[in-house]
PQR file of N, CA, C, O and H, with PARSE charges and radii, in Angstrom:
ATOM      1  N   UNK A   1     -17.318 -25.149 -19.925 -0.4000 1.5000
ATOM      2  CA  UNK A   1     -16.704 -23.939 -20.432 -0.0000 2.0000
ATOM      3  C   UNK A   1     -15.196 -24.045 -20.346  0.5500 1.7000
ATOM      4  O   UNK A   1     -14.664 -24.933 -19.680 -0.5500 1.4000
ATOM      5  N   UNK A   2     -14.453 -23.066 -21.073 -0.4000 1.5000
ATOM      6  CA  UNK A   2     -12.869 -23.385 -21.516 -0.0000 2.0000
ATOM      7  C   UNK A   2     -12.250 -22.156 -20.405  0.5500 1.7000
ATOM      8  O   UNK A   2     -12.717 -21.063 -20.085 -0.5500 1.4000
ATOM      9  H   UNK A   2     -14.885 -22.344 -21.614  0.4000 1.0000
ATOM     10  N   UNK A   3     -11.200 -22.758 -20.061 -0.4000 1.5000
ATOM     11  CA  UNK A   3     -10.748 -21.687 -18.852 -0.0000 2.0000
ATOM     12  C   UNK A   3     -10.219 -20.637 -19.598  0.5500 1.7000
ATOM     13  O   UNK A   3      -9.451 -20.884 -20.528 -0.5500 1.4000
ATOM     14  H   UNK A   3     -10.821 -23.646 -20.321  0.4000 1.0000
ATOM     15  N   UNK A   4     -10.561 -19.389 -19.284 -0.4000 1.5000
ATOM     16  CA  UNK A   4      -9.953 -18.168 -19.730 -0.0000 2.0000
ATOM     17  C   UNK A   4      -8.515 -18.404 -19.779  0.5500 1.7000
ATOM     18  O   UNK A   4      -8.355 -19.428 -19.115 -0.5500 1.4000
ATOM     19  H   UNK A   4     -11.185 -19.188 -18.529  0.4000 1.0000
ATOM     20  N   UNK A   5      -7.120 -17.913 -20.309 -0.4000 1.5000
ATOM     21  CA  UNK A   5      -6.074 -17.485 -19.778 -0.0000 2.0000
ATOM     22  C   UNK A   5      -5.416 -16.067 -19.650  0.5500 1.7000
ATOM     23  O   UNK A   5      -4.672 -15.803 -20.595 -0.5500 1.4000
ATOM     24  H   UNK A   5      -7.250 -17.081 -20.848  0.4000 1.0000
ATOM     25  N   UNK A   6      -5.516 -15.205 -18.795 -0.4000 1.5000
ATOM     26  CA  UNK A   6      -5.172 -13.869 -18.934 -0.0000 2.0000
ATOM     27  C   UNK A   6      -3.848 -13.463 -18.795  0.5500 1.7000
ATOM     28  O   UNK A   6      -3.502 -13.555 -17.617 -0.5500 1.4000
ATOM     29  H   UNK A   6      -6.120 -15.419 -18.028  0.4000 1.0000
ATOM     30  N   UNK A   7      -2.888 -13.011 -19.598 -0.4000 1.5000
ATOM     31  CA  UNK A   7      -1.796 -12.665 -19.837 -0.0000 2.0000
ATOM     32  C   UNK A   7      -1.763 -11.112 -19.874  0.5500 1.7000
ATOM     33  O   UNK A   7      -2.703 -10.404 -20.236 -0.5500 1.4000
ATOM     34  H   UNK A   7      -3.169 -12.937 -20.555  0.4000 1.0000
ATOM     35  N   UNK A   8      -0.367 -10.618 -19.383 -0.4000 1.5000
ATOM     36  CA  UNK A   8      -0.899  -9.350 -18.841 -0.0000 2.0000
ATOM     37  C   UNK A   8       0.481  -9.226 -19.391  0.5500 1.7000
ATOM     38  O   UNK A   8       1.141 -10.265 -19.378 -0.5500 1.4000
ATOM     39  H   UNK A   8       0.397 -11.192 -19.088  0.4000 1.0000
ATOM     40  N   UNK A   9       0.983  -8.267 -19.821 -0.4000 1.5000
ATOM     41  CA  UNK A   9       2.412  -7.863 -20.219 -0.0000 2.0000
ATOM     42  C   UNK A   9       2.812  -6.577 -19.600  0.5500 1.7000
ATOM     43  O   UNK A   9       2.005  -5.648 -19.600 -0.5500 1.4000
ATOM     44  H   UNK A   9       0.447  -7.423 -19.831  0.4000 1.0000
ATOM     45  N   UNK A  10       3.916  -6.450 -19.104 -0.4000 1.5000
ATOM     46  CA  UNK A  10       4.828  -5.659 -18.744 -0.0000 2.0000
ATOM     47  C   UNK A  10       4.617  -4.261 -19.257  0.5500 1.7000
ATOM     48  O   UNK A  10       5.069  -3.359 -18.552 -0.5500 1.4000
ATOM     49  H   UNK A  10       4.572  -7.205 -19.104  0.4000 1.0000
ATOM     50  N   UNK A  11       4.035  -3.957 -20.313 -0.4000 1.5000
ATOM     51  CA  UNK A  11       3.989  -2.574 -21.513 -0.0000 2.0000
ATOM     52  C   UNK A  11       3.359  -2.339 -21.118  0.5500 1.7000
ATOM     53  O   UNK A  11       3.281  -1.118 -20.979 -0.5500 1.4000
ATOM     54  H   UNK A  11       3.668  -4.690 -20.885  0.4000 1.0000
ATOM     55  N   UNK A  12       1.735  -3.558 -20.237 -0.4000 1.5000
ATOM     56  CA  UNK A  12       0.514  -3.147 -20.000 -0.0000 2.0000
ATOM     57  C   UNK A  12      -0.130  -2.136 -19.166  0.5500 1.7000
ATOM     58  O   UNK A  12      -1.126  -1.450 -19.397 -0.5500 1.4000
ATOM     59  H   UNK A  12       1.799  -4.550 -20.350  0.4000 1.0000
ATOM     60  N   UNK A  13       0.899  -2.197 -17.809 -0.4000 1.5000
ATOM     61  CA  UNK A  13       0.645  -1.591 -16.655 -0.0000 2.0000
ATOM     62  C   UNK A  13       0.857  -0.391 -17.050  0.5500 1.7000
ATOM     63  O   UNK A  13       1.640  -0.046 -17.935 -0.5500 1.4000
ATOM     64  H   UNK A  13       1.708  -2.754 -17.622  0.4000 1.0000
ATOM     65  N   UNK A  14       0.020   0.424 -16.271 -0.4000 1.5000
ATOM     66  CA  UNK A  14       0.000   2.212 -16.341 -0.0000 2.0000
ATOM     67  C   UNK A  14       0.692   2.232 -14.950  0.5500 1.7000
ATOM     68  O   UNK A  14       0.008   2.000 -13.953 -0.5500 1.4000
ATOM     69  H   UNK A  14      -0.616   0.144 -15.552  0.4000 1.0000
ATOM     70  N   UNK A  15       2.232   2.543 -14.821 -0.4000 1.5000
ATOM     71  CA  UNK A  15       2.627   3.000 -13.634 -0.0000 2.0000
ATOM     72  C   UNK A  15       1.845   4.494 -12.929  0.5500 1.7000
ATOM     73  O   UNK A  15       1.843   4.630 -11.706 -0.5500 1.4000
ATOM     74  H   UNK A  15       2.787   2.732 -15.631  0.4000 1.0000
ATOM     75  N   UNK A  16       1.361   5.300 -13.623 -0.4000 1.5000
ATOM     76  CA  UNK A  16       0.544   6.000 -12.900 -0.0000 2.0000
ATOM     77  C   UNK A  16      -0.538   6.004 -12.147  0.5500 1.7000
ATOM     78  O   UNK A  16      -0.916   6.680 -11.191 -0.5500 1.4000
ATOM     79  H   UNK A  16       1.363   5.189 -14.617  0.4000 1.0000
ATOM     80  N   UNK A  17      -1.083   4.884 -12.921 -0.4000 1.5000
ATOM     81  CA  UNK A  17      -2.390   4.300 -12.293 -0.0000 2.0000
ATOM     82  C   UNK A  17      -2.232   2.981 -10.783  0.5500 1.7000
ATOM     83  O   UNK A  17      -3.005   2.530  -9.938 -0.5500 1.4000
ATOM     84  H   UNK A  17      -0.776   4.335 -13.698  0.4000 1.0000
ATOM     85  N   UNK A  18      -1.105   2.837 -11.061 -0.4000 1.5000
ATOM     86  CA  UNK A  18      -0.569   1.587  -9.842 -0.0000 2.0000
ATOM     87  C   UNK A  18      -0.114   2.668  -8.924  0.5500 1.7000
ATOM     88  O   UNK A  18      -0.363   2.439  -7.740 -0.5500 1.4000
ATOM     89  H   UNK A  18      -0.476   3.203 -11.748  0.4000 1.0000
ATOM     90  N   UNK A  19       0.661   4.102  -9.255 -0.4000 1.5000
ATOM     91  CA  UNK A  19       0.447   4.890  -8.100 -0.0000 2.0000
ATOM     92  C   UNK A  19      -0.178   5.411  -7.498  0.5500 1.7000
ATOM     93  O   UNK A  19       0.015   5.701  -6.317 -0.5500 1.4000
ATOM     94  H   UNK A  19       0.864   4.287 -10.216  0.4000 1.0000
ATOM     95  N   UNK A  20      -1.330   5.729  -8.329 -0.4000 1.5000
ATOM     96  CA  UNK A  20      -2.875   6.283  -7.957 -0.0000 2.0000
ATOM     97  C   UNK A  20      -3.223   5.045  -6.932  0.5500 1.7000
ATOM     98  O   UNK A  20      -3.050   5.306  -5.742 -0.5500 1.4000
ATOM     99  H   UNK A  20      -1.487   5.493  -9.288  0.4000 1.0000
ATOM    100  N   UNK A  21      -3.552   4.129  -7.159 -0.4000 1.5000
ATOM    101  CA  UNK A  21      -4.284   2.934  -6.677 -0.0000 2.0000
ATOM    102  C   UNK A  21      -3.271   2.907  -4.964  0.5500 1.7000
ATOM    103  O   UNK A  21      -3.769   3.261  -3.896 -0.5500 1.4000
ATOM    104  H   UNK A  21      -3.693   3.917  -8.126  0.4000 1.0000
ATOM    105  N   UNK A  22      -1.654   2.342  -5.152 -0.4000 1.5000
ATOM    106  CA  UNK A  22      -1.272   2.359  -4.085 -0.0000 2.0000
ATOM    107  C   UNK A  22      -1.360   3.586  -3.342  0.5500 1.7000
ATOM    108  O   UNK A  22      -1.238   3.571  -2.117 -0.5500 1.4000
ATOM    109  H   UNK A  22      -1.250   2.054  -6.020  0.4000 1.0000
ATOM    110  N   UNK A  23      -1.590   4.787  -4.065 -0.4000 1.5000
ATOM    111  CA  UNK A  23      -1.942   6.103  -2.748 -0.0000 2.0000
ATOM    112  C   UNK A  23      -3.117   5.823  -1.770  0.5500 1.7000
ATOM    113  O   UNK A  23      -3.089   5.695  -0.546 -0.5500 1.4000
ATOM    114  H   UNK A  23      -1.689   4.800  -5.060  0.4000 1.0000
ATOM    115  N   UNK A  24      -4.425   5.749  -2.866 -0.4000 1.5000
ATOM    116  CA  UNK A  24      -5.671   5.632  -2.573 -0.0000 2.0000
ATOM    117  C   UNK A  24      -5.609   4.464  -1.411  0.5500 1.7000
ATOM    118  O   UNK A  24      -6.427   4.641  -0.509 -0.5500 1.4000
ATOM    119  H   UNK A  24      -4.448   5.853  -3.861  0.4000 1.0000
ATOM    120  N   UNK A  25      -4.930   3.520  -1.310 -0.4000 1.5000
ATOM    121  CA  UNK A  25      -4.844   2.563  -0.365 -0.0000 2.0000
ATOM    122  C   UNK A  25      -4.488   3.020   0.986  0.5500 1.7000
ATOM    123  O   UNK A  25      -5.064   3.022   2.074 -0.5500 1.4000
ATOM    124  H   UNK A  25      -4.265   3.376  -2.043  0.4000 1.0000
ATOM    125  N   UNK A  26      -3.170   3.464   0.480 -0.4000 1.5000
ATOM    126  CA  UNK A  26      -2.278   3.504   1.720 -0.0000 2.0000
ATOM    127  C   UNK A  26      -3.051   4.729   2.598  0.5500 1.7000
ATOM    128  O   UNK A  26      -2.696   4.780   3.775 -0.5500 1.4000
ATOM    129  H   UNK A  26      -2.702   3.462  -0.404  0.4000 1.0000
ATOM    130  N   UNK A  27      -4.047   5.707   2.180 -0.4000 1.5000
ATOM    131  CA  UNK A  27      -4.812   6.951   2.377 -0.0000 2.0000
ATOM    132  C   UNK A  27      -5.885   6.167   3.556  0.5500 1.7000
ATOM    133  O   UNK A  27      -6.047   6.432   4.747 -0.5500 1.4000
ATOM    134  H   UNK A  27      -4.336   5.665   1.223  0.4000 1.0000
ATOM    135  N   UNK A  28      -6.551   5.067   2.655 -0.4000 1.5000
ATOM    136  CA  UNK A  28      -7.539   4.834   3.777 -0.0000 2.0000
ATOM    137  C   UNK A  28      -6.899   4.039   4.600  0.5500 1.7000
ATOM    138  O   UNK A  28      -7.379   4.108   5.731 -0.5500 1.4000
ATOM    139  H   UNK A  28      -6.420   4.852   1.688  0.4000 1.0000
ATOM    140  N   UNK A  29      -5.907   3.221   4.498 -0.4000 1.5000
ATOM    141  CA  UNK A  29      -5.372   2.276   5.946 -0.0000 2.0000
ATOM    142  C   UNK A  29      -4.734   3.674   7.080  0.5500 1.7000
ATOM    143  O   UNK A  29      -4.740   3.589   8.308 -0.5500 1.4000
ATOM    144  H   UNK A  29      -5.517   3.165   3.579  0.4000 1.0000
ATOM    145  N   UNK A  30      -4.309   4.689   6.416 -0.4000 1.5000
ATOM    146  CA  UNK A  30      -4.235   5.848   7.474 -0.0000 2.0000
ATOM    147  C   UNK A  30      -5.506   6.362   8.468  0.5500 1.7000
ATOM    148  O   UNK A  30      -5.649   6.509   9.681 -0.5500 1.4000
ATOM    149  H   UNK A  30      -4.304   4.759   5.419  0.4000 1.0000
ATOM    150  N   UNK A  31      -6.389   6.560   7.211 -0.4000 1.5000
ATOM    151  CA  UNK A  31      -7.825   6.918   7.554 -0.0000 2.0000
ATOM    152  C   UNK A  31      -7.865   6.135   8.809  0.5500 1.7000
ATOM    153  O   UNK A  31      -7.972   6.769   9.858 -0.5500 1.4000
ATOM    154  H   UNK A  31      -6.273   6.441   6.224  0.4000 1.0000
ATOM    155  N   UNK A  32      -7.784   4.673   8.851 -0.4000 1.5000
ATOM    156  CA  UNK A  32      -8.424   4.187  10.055 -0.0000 2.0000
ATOM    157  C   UNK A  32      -7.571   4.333  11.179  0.5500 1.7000
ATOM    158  O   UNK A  32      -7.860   3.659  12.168 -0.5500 1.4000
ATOM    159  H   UNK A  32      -7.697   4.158   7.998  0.4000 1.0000
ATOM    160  N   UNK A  33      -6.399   5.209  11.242 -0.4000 1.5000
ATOM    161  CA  UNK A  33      -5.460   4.522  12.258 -0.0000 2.0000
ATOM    162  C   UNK A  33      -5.702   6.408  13.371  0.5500 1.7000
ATOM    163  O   UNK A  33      -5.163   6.795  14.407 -0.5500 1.4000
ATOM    164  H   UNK A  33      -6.164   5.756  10.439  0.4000 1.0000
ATOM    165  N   UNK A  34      -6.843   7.126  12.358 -0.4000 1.5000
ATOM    166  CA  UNK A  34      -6.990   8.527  13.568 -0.0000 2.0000
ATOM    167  C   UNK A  34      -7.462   7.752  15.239  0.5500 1.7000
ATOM    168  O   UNK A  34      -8.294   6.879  15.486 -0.5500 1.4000
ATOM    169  H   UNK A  34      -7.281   6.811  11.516  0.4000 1.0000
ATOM    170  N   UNK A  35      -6.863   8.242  15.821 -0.4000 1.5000
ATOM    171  CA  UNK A  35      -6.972   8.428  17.188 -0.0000 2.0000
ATOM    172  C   UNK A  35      -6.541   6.615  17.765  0.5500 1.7000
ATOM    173  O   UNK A  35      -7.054   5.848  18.579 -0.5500 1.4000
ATOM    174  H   UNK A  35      -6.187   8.951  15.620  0.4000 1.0000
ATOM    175  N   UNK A  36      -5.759   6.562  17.152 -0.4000 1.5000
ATOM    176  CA  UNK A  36      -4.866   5.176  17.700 -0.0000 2.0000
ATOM    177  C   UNK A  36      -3.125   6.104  17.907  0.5500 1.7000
ATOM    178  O   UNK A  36      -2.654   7.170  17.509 -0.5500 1.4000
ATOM    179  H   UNK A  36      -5.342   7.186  16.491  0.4000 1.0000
ATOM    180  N   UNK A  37      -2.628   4.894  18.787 -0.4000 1.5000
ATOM    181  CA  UNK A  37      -1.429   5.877  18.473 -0.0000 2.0000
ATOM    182  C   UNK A  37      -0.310   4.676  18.304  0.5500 1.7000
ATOM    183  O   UNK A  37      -0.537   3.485  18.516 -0.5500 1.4000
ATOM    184  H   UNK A  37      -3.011   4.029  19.111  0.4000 1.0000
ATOM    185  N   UNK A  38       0.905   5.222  17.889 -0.4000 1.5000
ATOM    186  CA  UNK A  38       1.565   4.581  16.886 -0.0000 2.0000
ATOM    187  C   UNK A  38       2.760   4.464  18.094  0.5500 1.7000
ATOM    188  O   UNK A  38       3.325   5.365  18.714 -0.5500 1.4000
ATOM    189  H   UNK A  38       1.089   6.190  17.716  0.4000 1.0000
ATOM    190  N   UNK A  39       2.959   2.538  18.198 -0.4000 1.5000
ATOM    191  CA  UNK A  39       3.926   2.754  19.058 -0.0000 2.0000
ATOM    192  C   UNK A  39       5.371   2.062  18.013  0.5500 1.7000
ATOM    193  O   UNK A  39       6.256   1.721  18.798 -0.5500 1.4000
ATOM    194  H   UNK A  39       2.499   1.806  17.694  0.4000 1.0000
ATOM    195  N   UNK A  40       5.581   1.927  17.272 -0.4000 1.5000
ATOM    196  CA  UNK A  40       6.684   2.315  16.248 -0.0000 2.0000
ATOM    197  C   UNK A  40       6.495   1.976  14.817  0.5500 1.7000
ATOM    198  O   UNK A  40       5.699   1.162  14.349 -0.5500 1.4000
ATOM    199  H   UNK A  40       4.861   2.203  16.635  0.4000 1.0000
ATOM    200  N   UNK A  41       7.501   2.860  14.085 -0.4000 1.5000
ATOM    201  CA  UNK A  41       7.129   2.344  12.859 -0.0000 2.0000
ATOM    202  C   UNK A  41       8.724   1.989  12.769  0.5500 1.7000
ATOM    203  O   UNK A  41       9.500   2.307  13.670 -0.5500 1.4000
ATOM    204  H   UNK A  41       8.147   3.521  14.465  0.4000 1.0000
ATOM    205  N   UNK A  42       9.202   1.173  11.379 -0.4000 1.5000
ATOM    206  CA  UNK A  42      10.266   0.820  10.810 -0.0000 2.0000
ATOM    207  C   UNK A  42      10.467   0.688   9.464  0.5500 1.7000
ATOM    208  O   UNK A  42       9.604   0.205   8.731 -0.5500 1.4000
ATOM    209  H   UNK A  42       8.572   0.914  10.647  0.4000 1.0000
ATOM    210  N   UNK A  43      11.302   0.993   9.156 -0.4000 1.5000
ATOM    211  CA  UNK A  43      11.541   1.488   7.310 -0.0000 2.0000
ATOM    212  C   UNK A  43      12.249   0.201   7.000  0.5500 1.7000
ATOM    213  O   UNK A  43      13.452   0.125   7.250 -0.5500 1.4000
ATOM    214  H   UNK A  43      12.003   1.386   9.751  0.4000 1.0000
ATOM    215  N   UNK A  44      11.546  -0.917   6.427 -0.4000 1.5000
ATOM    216  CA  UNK A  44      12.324  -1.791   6.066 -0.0000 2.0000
ATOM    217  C   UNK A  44      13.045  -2.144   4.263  0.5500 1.7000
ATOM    218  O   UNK A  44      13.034  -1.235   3.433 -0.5500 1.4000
ATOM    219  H   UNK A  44      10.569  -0.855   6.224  0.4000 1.0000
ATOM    220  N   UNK A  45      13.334  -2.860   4.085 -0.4000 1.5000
ATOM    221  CA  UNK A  45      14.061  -2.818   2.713 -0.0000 2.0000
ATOM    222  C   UNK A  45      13.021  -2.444   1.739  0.5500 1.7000
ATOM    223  O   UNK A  45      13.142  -1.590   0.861 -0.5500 1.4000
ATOM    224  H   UNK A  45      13.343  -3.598   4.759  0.4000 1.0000
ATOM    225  N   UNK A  46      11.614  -3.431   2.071 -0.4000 1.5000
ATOM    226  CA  UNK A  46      10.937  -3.378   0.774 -0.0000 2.0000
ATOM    227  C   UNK A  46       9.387  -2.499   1.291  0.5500 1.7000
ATOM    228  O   UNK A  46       8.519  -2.257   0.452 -0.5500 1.4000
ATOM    229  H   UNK A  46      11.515  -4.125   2.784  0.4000 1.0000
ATOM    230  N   UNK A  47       9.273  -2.207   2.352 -0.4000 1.5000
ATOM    231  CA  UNK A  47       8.368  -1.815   3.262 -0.0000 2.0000
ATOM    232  C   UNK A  47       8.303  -0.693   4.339  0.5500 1.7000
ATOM    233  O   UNK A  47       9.305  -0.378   4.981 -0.5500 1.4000
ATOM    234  H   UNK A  47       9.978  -2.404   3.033  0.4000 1.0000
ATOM    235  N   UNK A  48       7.200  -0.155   4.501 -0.4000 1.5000
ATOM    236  CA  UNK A  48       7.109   0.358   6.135 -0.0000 2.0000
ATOM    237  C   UNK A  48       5.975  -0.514   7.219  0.5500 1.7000
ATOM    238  O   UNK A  48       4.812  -0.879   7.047 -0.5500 1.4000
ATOM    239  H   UNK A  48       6.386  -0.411   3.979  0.4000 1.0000
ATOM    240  N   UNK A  49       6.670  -0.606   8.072 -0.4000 1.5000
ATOM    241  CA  UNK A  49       5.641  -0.853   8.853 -0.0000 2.0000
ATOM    242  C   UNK A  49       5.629  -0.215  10.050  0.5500 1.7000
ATOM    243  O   UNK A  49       6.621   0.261  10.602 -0.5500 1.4000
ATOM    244  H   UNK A  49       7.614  -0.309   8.212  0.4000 1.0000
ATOM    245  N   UNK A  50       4.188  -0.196  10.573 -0.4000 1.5000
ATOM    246  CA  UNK A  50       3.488   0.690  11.238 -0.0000 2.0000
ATOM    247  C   UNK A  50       3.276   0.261  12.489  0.5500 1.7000
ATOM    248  O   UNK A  50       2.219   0.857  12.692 -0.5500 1.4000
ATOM    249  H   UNK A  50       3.382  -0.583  10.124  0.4000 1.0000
ATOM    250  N   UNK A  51       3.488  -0.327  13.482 -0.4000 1.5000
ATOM    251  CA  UNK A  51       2.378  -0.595  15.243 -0.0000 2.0000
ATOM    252  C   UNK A  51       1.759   0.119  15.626  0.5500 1.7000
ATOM    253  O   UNK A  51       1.991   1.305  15.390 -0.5500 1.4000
ATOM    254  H   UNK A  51       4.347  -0.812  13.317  0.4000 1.0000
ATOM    255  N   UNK A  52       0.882  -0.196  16.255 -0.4000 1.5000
ATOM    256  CA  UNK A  52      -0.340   0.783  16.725 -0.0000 2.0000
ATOM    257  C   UNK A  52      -0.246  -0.251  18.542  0.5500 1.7000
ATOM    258  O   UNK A  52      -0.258  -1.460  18.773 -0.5500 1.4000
ATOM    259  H   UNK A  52       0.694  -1.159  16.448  0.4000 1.0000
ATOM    260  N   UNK A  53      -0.162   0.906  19.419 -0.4000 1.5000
ATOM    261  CA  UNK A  53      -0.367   0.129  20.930 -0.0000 2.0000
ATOM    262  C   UNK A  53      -1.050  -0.846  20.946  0.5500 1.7000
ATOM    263  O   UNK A  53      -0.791  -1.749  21.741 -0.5500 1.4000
ATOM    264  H   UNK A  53      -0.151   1.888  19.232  0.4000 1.0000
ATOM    265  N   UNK A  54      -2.195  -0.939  20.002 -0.4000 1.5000
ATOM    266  CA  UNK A  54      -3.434  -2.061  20.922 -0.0000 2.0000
ATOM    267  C   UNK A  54      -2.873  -3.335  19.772  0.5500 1.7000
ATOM    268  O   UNK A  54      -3.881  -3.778  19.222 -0.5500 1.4000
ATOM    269  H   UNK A  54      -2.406  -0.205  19.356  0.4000 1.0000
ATOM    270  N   UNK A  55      -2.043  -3.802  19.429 -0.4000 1.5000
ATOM    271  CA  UNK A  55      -0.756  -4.566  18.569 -0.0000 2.0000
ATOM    272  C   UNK A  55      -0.968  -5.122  17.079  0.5500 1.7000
ATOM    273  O   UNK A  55      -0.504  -6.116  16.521 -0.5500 1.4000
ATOM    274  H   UNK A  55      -1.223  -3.442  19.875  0.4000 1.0000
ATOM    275  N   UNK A  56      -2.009  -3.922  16.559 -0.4000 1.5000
ATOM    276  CA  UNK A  56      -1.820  -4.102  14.917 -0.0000 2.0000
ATOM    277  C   UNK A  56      -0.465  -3.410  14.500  0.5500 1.7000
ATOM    278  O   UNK A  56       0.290  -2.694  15.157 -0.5500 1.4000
ATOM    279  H   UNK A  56      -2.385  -3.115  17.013  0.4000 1.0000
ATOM    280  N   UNK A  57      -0.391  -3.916  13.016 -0.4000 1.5000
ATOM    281  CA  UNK A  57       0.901  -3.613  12.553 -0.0000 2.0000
ATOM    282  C   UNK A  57       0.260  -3.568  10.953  0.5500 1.7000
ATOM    283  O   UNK A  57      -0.066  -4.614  10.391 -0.5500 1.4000
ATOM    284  H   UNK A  57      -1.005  -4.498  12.482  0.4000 1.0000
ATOM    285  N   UNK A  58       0.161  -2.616  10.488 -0.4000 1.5000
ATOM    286  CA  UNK A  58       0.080  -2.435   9.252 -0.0000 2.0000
ATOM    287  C   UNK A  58       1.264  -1.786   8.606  0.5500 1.7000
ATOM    288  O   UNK A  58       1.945  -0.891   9.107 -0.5500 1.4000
ATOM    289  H   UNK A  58       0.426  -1.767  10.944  0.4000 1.0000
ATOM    290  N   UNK A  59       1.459  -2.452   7.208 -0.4000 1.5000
ATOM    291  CA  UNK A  59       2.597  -2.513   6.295 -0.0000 2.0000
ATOM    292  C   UNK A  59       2.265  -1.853   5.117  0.5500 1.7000
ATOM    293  O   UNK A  59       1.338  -2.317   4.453 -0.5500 1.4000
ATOM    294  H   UNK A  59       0.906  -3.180   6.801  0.4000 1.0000
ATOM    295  N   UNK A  60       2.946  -0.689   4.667 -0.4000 1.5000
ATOM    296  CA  UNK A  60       2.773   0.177   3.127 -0.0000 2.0000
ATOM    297  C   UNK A  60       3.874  -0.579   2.141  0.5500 1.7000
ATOM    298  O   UNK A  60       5.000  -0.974   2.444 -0.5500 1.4000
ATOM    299  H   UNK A  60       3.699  -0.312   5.206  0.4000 1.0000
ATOM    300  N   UNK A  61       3.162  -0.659   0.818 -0.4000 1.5000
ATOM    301  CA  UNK A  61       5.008  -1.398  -0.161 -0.0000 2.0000
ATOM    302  C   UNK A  61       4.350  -0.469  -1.263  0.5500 1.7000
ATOM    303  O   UNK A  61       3.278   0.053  -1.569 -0.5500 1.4000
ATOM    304  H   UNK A  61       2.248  -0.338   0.572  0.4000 1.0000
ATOM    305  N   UNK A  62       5.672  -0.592  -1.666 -0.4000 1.5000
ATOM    306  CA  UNK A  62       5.699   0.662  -3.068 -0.0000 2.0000
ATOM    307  C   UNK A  62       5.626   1.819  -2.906  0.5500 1.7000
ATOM    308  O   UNK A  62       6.326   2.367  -3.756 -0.5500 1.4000
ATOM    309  H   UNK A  62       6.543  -1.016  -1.418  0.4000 1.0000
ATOM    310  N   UNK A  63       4.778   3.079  -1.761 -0.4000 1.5000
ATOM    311  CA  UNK A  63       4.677   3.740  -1.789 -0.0000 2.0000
ATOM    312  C   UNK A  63       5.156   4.901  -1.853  0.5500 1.7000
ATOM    313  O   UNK A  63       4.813   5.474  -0.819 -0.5500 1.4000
ATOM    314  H   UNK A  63       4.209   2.634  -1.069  0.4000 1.0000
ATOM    315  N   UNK A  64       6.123   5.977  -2.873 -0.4000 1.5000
ATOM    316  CA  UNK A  64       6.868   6.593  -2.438 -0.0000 2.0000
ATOM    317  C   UNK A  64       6.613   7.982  -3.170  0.5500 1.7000
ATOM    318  O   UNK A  64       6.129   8.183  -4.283 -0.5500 1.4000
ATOM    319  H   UNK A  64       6.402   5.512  -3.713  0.4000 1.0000
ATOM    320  N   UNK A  65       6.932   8.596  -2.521 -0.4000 1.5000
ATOM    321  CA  UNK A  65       6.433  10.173  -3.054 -0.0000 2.0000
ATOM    322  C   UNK A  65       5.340  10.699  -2.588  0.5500 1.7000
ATOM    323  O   UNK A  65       4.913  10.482  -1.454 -0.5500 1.4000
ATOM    324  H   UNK A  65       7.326   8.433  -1.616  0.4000 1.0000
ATOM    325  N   UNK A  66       4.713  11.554  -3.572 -0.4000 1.5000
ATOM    326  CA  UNK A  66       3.467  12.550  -3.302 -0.0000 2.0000
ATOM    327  C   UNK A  66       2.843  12.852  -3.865  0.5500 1.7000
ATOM    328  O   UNK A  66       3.272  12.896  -5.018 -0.5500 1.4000
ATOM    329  H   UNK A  66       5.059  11.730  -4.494  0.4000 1.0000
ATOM    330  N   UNK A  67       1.571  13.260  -3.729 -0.4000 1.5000
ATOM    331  CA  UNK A  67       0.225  13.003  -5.101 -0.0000 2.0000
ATOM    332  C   UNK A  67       0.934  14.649  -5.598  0.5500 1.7000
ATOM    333  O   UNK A  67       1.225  15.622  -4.901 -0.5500 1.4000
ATOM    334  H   UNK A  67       1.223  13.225  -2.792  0.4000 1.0000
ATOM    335  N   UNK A  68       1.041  14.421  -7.105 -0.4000 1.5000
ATOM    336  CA  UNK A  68       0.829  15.246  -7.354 -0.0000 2.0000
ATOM    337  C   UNK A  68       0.586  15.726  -8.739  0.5500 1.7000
ATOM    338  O   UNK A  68       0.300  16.905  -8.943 -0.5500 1.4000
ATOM    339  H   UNK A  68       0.805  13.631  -7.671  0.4000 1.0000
TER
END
């Protein structure tokens, strides 16, 4: 069989839908972090990131604003 090639153009993306998607994400990596507690977060250039005491560190990108 012949390898697909998928080309995706710039026009293509629904920025609404890439915000939908990065909400829906960033919603459940919250989801899991109830009853952990957060020993810092930091606002970096392209990112946030998150620590949690027991020494995960989860990172949000893109996310900015509010569903609405």
């Amino acid at each position: 069989m012949a390898d697909k090639q998928l080309t995706v153009e710039t026009s293509d993306v629904d920025p609404d839908a890439l915000r939908e998607a990065e909400f829906l994400q960033t919603q459940m990596i919250l989801d899991t972090l109830v009853g952990k507690t957060v020993a810092s977060a930091q606002i970096e250039e392209t990112r946030i990131a998150v620590s949690t005491t027991d020494g995960l560190t989860f990172f949000f990108y893109g996310f900015m604003g509010g569903r609405g």
